[in-house]
N, C-alpha and C positions, 0 to 999 in steps of 0.2 A: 594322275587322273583326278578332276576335280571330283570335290563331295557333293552330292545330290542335296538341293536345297529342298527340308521338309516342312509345314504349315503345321501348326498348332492350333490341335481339332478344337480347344474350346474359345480362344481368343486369335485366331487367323492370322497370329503372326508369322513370319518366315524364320526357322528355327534349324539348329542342327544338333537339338537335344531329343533325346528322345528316353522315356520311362525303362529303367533296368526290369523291370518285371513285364511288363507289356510289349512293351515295344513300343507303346503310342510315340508320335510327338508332341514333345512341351518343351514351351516358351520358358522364361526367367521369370517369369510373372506368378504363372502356376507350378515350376520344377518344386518336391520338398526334396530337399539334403537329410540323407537318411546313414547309416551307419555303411551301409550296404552300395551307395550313391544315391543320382537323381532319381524319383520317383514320379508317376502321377499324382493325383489327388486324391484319387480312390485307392491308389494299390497303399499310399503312405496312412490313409486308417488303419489305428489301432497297432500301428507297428511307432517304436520308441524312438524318437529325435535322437539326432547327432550330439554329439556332447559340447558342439561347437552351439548349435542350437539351444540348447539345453543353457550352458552359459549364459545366452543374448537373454534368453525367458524370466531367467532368476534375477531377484532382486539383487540390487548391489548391497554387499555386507561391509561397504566401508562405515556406515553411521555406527554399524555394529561395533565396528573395531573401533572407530574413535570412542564410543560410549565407554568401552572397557577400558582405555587407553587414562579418560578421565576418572575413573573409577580407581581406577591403578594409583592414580596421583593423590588421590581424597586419600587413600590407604595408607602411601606412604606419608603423606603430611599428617596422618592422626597420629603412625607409629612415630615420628620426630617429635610431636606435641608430650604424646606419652614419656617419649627417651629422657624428656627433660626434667624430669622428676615433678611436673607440677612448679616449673618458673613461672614468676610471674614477669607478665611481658611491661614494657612501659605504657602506661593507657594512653592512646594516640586523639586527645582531648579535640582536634582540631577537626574529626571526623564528625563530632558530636555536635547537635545542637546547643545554641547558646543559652543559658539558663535567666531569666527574668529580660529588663528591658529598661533601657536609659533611654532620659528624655531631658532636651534642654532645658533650664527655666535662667530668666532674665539676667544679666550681668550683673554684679555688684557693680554700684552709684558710684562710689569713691574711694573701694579699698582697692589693690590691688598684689599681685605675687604671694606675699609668705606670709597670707592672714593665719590667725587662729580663730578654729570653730567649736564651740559645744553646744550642747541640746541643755533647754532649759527646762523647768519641770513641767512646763505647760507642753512640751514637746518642740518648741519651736528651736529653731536655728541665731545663736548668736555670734557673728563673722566679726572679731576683732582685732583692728589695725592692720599691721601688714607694710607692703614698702613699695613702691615705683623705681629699682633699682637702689639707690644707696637713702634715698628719700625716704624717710618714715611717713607712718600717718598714723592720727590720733581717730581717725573713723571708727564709727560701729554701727551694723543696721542687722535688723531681726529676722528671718527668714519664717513666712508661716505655711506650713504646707497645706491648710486648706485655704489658702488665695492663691499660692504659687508665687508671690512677690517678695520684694527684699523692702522696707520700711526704714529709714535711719532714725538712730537713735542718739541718745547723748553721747560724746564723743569722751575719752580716755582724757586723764588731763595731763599725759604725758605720751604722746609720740614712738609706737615702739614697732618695731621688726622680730622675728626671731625670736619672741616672748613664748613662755608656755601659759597656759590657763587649768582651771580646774575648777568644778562644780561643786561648792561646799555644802554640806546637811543641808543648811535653811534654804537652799536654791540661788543665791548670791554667787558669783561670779569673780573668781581672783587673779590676777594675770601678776605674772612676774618676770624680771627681767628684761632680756634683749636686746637691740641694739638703737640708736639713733645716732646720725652725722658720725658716723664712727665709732661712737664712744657706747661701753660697754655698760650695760644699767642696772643697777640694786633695786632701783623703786619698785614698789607694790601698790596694787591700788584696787579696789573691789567693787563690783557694780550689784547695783538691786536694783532686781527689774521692775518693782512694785511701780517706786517713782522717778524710775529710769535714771539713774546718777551713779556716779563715779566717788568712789572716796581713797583720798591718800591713806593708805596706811605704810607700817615701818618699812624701812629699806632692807632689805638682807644684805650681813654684814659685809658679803661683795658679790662687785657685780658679777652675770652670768649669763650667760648663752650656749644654746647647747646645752640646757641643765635638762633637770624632768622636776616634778611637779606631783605629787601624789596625797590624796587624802586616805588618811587614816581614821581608823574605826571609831576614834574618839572625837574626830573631827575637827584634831589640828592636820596640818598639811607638812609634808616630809619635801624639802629640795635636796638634790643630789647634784656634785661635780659640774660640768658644763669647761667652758673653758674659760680664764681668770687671766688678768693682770699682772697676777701674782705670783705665776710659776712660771714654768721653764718653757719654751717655747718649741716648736715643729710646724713641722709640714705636713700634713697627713687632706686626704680629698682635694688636692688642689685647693688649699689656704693655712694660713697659719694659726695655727689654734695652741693654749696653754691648757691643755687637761687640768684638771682641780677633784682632788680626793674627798673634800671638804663635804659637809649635811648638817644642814641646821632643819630646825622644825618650828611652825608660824602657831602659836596658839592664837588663834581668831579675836576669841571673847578680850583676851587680853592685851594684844596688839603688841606681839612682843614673839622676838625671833632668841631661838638658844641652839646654840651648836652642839650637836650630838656627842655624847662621854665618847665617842672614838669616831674615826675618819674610814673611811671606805679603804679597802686594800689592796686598792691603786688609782690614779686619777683616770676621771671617764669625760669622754667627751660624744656626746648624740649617742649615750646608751637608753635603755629604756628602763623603767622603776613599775612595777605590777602591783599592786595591792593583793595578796592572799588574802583566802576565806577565810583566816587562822586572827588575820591581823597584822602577819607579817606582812614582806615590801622584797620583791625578788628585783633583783640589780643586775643584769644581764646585757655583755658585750661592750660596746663603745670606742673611740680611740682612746690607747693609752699613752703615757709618757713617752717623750721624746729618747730614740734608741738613733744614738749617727746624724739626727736633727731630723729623723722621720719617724710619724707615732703613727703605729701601727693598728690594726685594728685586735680586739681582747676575744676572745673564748670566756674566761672566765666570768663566773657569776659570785653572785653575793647576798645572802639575806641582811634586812634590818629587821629586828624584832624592840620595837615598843618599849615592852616590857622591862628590857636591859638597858635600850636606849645607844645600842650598838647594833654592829655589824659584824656576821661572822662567812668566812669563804665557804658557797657550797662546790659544787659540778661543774664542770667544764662543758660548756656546750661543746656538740660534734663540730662546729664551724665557726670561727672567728668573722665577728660579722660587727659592724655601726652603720647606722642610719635606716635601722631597720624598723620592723612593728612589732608587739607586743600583744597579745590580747588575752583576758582571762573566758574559758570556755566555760559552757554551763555545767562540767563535770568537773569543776573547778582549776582544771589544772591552766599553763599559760604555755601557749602559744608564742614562737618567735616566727619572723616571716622575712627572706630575703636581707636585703642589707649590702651593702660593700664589703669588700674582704678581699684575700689575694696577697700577695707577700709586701705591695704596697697600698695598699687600701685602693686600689684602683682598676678594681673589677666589681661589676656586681654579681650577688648569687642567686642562684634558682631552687637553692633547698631550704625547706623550714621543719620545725623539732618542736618536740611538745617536751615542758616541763609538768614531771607528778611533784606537788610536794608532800606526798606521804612519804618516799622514798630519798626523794630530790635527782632523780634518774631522768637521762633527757632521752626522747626517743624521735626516729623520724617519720615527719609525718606525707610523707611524699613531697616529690619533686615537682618548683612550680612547671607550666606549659614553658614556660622562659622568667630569663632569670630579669630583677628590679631592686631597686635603692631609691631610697626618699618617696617609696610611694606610700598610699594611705590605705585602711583597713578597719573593720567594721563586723562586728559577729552578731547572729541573728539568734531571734530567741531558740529558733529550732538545734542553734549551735554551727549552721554552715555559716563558712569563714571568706567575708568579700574582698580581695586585694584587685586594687584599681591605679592606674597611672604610676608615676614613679620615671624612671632614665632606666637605660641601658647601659653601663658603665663600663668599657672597656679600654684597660692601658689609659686613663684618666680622659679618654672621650666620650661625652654627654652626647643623649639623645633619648629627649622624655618621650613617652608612651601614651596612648590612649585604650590599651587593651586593659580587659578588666578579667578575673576570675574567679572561679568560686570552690569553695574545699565542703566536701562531702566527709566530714568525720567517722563517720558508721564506716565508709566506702574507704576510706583513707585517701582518698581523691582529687585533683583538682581538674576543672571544667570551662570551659570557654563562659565567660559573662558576657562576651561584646566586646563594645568600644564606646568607649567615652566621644561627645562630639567633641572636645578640647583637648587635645593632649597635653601634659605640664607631669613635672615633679616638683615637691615639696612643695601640695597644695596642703588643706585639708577636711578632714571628711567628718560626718558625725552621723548616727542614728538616727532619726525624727521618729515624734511617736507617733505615726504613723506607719511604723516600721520601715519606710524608705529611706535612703541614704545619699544625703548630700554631698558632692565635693565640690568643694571652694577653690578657686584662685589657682595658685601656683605660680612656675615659672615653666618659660617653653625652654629648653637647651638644645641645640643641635652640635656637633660637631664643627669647631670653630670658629660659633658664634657667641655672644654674651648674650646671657639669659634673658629671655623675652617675658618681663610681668603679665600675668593674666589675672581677669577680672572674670571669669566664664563660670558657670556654674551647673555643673549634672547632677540628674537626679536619679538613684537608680530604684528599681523595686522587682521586687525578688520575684 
């Protein structure tokens, strides 16, 4: 029997529902679903929705559950934070804004690769010599940081590469050593900037490269080792070098070089030489003597004291490291920074140490962003520590850098500085008294290629 089609009294649709309490007929439109069933409109006031209803009404409690979800997680990673006893994590520098800002200034005119720079007392920049490849030159020009230009000056009357320099008391200017056409050089020669001139003075008793250069408190000048003619030969950084144990001392006024009552306590090559507040001369790292016909790179350090006119062994630094940097901080102690190292001298490192000499204890001063050799370095009067450019040394593959960074002493810290616009190693760099920091020149190296001389020149400021 068919079902009687009924009309739904308030929207006149044709319907076969009809209200459990009334009886009316209703449509889909107006039915409520009730616990009981379908309802009218009137009969469904005041009586309680279906639990199906009830659901559809209610907010949804997923935002809820994920909130708790992510709460759960912040909980667990505090209690992990805490498990760890208070580690501390490596600081992720690269997150961080870069600290101060480099800016090009003009090329050097005529020097090029492996000039030497220092500040003269007027604060200015003097860029000396340097090499085109195996090509010496005898150039020098002035850098003044309130023009931003490079000036040339009287030229060296000897031709050098790979020479060190050093600022003596009166503000004169002393470069020794180094290399020209091959040949390894003794000559000394001294510049005054008054009336811009060069003067021969005595040879040191042999030639050296790769030595260091240090003035002392009385203001003769201390050479140390380098590599000599006159010793035994290796391989060490991809070239052959003769380590030399040797120190003599330059008295200025007198013009007259004497070899120190004892020798270093082992031959060093591209170590570095510190001057302490004491007067002493900290001797730290270098290649040493040839071990198999490969010279390795040293840990060991060494004081000269004046006084005795010798050399005594201190501390082992934590890392065997040459061709590094050196700097004395404003809380006197010194600073070593990166370097080559590795079981053949042919890695670079990314950790640096601080020497106390009240103790003579070396400690670490964190780990750089990444690791460099042959780059340059620069401390600010506030004591933060600038390391710029320099190679990447791996398995004896060169590839210089143009990243630069900054160490937070207080913080124990190093921090992104930038980028250099020239990347090179074995440029070099000096303070201006205007407390910004020049670097000079260098070489570019890439991965096997021969080093590319640069004449470029950044400037940074803090």
């Amino acid at each position: 029997m068919a079902t009687q089609a009924l009309k739904c009294e308030r929207h006149g649709e044709a319907t076969r529902l009809t209200c459990v309490e009334c009886g009316k007929p209703i449509c889909p439109k107006c039915a409520v679903r009730t616990d009981v069933g379908l309802k009218c409109e009137a009969d469904a006031k005041g009586v309680e929705l279906s639990k199906e209803t009830l659901a559809m009404l209610r907010p949804s409690r997923t935002p809820l559950y994920l909130g708790l979800a992510g709460i759960g997680l912040l909980v667990v990673l505090v209690l992990f934070l805490v498990s760890r006893g208070g580690e501390e994590a490596e600081p992720n520098t690269s997150a961080l804004p870069a600290v101060g800002t480099w800016s090009a200034v003009p090329d050097l005119v005529s020097i090029r690769g492996t000039t030497t720079a220092v500040v003269l007392k007027d604060g200015k920049a003097l860029a000396i010599g340097g090499g085109v490849g195996q090509q010496a030159i005898a150039a020098v020009e002035v850098f003044d940081p309130a023009t931003g230009v490079w000036q040339a000056t009287a030229p060296m009357n000897q031709a050098r590469r790979g020479h060190q320099a050093v600022v003596l008391g009166d503000g004169r200017v002393m470069v020794a050593g180094g290399i020209a056409d091959s040949e390894l050089l003794s000559s000394v020669e001294i510049y005054d900037p008054g009336p811009a001139r060069w003067t021969t003075m005595a040879p040191m008793s042999v030639p050296r490269l790769g030595n260091t250069l240090t003035l002392l408190t009385n203001g003769s000048v201390l050479v140390t080792g380098g590599t000599s003619a006159e010793t035994a030969s290796g391989s060490g950084g991809n070239q052959t070098i003769r380590p030399d144990s040797t120190a003599e001392v330059f008295n200025v006024a007198a013009n007259r070089w004497t070899k120190t009552s004892g020798t270093m306590s082992t031959p060093r090559f591209e170590h570095t030489a510190t001057a302490l507040d004491d007067g002493r001369v900290l001797v730290a790292g270098g290649q040493g003597p040839p071990i198999s016909g490969v010279s390795s790179a040293l840990a060991t350090t060494e004081i000269y004291d004046p006084a005795v006119d010798s050399f005594r062994k201190s501390n082992d630094m934590s890392d065997a490291r040459f061709n590094h940097t050196a700097l004395k901080l404003p809380d006197r102690s010194i600073m070593v920074i990166g370097g080559a190292g590795g079981t053949n001298g042919d890695t670079s490192l990314s950790t640096a140490e601080v020497f106390n000499p009240g103790d003579g204890s070396w400690n670490a001063a964190g780990a750089l962003t990444g690791s460099r050799s042959g780059h340059v370095a620069a401390v600010f009067s506030d004591g933060r520590v600038l390391v710029a450019g320099g190679e990447s040394l791996t398995r004896g593959a060169r590839r210089s850098l143009a990243t630069a960074e900054i160490f937070n002493l207080e913080k124990r810290e190093w921090q992104s500085a930038g980028n250099m616009n020239c990347p090179r190693s074995e440029a070099s760099a000096t303070l201006l008294g205007d407390g910004s920091v020049i670097v000079v020149a260098g070489d570019f190296a890439a991965p096997g290629q021969q080093p590319d001389p640069k004449g470029c020149a950044d400037r940074y400021r803090p």
